[in-house]
N, C-alpha and C positions, 0 to 999 in steps of 0.2 A: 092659450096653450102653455102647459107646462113642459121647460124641460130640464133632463135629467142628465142625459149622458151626450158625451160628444157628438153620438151618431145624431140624438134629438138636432144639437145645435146645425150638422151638417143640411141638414133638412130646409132648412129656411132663410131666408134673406134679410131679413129682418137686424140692421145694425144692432149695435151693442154699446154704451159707453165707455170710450176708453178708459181705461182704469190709472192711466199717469197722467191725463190732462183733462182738470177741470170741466168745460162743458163738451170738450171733444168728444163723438159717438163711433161706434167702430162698428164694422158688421164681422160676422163670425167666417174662418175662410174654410172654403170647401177643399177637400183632397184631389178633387176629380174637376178637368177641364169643363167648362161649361157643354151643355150638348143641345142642339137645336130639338124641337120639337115638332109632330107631324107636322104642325103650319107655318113650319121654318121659321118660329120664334125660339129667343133663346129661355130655356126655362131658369127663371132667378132663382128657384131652390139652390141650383149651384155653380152661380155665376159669381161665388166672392172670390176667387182665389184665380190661379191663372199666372201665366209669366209677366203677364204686361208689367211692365215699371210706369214712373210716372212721366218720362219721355216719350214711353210708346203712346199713353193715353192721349195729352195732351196732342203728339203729332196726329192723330188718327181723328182726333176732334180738329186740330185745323183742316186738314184735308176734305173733311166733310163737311164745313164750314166753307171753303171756299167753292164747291160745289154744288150747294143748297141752294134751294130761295129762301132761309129764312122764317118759316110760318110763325107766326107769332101763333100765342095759348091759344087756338079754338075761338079766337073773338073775346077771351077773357083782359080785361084791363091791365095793363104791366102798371097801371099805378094804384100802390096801396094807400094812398093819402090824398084817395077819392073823399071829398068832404061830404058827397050826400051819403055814402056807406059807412063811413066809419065811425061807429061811438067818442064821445066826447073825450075820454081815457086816452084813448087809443091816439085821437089827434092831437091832444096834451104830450104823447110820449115821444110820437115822430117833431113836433114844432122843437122840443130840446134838444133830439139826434141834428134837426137842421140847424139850429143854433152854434154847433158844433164843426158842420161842415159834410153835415155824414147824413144820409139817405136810405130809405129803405125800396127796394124796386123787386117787381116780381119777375121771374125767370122768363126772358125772350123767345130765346133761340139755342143753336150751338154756339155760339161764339159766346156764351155766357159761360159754357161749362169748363174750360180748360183752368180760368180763375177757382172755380168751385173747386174743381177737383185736388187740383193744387192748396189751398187752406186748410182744405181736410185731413188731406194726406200729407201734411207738412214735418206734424209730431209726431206722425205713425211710425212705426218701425218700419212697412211693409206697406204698400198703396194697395186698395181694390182693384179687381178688374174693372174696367172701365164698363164692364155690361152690369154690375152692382149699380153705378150712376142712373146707367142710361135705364132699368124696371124703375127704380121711382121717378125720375124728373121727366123720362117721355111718357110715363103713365097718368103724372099729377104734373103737368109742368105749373097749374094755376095754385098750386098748394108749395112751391117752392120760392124760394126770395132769397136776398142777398141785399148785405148792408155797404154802401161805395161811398168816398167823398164824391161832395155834388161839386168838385170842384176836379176831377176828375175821375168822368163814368167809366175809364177801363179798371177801376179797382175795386178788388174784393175782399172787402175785410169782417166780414159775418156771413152766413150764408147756414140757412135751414132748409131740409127738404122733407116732404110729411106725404102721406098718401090717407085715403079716403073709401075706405069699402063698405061692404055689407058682412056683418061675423056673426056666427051663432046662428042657433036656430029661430031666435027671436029676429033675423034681419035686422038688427040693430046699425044705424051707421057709425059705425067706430072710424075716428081719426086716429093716424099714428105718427107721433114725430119720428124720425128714422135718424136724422142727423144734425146735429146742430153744433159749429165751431164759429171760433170766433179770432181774430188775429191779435196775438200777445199784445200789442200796440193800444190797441181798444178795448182790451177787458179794463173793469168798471168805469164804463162811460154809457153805461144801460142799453148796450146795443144787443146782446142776448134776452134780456127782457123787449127790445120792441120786436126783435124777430121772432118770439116765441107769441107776444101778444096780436103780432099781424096774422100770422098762421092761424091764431086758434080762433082767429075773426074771421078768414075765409074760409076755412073749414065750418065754423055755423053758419054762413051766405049757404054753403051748399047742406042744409040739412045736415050736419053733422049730431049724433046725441051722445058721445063723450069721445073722449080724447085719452089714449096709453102712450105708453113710453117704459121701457126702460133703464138703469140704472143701477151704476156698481151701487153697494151697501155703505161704501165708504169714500162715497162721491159728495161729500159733505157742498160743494159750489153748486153743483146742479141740484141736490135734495133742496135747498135751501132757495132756488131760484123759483123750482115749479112750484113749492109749498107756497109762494104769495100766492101763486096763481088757483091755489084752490085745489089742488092734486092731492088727493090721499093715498098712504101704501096701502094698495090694495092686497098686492100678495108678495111672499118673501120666495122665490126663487131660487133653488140651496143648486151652489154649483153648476150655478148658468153658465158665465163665462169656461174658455178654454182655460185661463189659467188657475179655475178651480173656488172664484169668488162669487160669493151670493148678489143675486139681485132683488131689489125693489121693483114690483111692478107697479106704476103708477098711475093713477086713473081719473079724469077731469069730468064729471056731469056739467052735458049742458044743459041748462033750464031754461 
């Protein structure tokens, strides 16, 4: 879907990349409080915006956190450097992350998020509502990861979240990365590339047949990151973002 005007971008949840940080993604903020719907779900068309700071999120995610059990992903594996699933590439790219000291794991529980939330919204100007997180990672929590020292599992220094539908009229399975940052500390040490590489592994485990994304025009790090991966601009996007800059829509066939 294309859009045009602000009102388009209010419409949708759908992050955006930040246009001052490198591989940081940003989601577009809505004017109007979130608002539950008949089945007292909140609808993510316009849950980007809201007062929450990123105190509130974070405290509202411990509190839920210590009163959970915990479920881990539907029975989905938290480890991505399962050696009978992963292509040889792929285990080539996590054995030098661990050489390094540095991990890729896929998304738990709550007590995962308040790290997450926190990295992403470090260089923003302005944090998400915390209900922006919670549509993609409790929708997809097995399409989300984070990259930590194995030398200490409470850190978060990478972190991707992607979600997995059906689009079009062709039912096509379109994956969508939504957000992907990484911690000033660990840019070029390939941690953006294994977290982009693990995602678009388990997005084809589940039937995935291509992969969007996109990206300011003049996001020269990330253009440059997906292009190994085989993304071509599919379409140019005039006046996507709010502050009036074109995007790239980006597009992965899987074969």
């Amino acid at each position: 879907m294309e859009y045009h005007s602000r009102h388009d971008l209010m419409k949708d949840a759908k992050p955006r990349d930040h246009p001052s940080n490198g591989l940081i993604s940003k989601a577009p903020k809505s004017q109007d409080p979130p608002q539950p719907t008949a089945n007292g779900e909140i609808n993510p068309a316009v849950c980007c915006g809201g007062p929450n700071t990123i105190d509130d999120c974070v405290e509202e995610i411990e509190t839920l956190a210590l009163s959970s059990e915990h479920p881990t992903c539907n029975g989905v594996s938290p480890d991505p450097a399962e050696a009978t699933s992963n292509p040889p590439e792929l285990c080539e790219r996590l054995k030098q992350l661990e050489s390094q000291d540095i991990e890729i794991v896929q998304y738990q529980d709550e007590r995962d998020m308040p790290p997450i939330v926190d990295l992403i919204t470090k260089d923003l100007s302005e944090p998400y509502s915390i209900y922006t997180y919670r549509y993609f990672i409790h929708n997809w929590p097995h399409l989300c990861f984070k990259a930590r020292l194995k030398s200490a599992h409470d850190t978060c220094i990478g972190a991707i979240v992607c979600k997995l539908d059906e689009h079009g009229r062709s039912l096509a399975r379109r994956g969508y990365i939504a957000m992907l940052a990484v911690h000033t500390d660990y840019r070029r040490h390939r941690v953006a590339s294994c977290l982009v590489a693990t995602a678009i592994h388990a997005m084809t485990r589940h039937m995935c047949d291509e992969v969007v994304l996109e990206t300011e025009v003049t996001n020269a790090a990330a253009l440059n990151l997906y292009q190994k991966f085989g993304f071509v601009r599919d379409k140019r996007l005039h006046r996507y973002y709010l502050n009036g800059v074109d995007a790239f829509r980006l597009k992965l066939w899987i074969t």
